[in-house]
Backbone bond lengths (Angstrom), bond angles and torsions (degrees), N, CA, C in turn:
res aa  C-N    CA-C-N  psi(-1)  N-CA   C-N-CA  omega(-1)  CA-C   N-CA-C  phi
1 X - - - 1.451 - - 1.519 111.16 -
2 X 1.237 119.25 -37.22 1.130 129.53 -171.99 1.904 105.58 -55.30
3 X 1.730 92.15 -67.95 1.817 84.24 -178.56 1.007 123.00 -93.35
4 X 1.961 126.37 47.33 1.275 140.24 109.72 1.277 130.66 -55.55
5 X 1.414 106.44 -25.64 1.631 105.45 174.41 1.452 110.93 -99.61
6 X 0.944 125.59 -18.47 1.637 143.80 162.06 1.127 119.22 -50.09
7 X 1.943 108.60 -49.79 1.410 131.42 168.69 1.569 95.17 -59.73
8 X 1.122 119.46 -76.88 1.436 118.95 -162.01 1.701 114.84 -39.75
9 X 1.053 97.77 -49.88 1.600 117.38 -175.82 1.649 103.67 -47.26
10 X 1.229 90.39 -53.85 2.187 105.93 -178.06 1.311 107.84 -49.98
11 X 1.410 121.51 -59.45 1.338 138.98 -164.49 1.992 107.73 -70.87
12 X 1.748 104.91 -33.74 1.076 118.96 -168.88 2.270 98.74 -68.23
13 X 1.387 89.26 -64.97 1.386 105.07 177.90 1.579 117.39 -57.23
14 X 1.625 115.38 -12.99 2.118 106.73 176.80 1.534 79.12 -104.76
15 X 1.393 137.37 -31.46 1.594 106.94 -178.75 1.934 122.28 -78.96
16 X 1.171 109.81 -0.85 1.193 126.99 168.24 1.499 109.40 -95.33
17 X 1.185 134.60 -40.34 1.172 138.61 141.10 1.750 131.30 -7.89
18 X 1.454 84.90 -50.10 1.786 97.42 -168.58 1.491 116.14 -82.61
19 X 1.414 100.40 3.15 1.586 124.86 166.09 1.543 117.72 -53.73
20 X 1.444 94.99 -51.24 1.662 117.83 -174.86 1.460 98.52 71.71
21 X 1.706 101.09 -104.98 1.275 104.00 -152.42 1.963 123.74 -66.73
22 X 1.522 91.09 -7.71 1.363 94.15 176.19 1.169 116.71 -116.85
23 X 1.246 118.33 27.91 1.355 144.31 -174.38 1.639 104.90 -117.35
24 X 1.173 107.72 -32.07 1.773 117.80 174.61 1.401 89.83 -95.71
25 X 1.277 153.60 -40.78 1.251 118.36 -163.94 1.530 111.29 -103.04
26 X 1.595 105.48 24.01 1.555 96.65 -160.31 1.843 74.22 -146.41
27 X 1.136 129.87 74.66 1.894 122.58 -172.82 1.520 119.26 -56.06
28 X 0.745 151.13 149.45 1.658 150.71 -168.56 1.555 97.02 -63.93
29 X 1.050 94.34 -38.52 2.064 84.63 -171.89 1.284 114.56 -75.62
30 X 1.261 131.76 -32.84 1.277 130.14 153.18 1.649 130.86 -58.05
31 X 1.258 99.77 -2.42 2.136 107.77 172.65 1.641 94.55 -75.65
32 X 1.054 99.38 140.59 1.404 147.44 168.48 1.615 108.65 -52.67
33 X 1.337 144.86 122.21 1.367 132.66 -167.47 1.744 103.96 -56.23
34 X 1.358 109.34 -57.65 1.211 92.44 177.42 1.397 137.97 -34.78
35 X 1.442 98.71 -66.53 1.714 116.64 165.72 1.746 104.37 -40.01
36 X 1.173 151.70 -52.58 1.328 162.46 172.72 1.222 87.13 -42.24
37 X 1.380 137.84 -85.24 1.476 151.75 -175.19 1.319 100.81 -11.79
38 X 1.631 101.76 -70.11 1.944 107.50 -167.66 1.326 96.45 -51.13
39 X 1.309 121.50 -59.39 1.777 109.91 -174.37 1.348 141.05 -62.84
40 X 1.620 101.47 2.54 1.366 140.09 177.06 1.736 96.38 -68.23
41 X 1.340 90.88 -72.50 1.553 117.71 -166.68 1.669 99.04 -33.30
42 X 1.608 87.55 -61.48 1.733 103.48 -166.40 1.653 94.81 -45.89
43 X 0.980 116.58 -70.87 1.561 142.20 -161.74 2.298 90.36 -35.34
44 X 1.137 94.70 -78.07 1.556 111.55 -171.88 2.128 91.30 -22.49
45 X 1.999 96.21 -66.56 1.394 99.57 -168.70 1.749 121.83 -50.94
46 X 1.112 110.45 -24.55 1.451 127.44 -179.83 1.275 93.57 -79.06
47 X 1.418 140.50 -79.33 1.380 112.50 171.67 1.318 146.87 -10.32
48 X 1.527 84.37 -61.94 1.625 100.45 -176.94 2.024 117.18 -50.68
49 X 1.479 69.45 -52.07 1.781 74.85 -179.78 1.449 107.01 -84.34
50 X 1.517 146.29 12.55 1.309 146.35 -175.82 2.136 81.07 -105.54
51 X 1.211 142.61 -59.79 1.686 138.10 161.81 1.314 101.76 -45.12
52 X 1.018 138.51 -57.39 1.962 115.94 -165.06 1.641 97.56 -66.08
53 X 1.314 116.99 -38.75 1.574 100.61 177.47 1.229 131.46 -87.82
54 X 1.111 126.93 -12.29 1.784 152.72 133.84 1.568 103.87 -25.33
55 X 1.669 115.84 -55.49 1.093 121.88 -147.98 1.732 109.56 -103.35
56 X 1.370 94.97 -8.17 1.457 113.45 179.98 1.303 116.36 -90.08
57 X 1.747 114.41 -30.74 1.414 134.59 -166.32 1.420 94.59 -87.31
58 X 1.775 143.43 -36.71 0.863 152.55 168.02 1.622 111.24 -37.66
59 X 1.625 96.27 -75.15 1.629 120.91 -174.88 1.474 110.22 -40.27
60 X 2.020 123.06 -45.12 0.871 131.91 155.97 1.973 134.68 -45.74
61 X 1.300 93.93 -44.33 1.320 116.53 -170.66 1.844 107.22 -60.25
62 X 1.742 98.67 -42.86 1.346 112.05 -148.97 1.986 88.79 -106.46
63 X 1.184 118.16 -29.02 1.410 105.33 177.50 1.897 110.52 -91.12
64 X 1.466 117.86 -11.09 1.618 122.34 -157.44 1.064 114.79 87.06
């Protein structure tokens, strides 16, 4: 469970990232829980679809 939230956190902090400039003047540790939340959200959906293609590349790998 733990490096699901670790994961999330990673994914949360490079999609907040891609902000740049308001991402440097606004630092992740200073967001607001809410604001964290939305990038939560994002983060979870990027996952999700980063496992179906993980899990697809597998299915491929292991059947030809």
């Amino acid at each position: 469970m733990s490096s699901d939230i670790d994961r999330r956190e990673r994914y949360a902090r490079s999609l907040y990232g891609t902000l740049e400039f308001s991402a440097e003047r606004h630092p992740w540790e200073g967001l607001a829980p809410a604001r964290r939340e939305i990038w939560y959200t994002r983060a979870e959906a990027a996952m999700a679809v980063a496992d179906e293609e993980i899990a697809e590349a597998l299915r491929r790998a292991r059947h030809g």
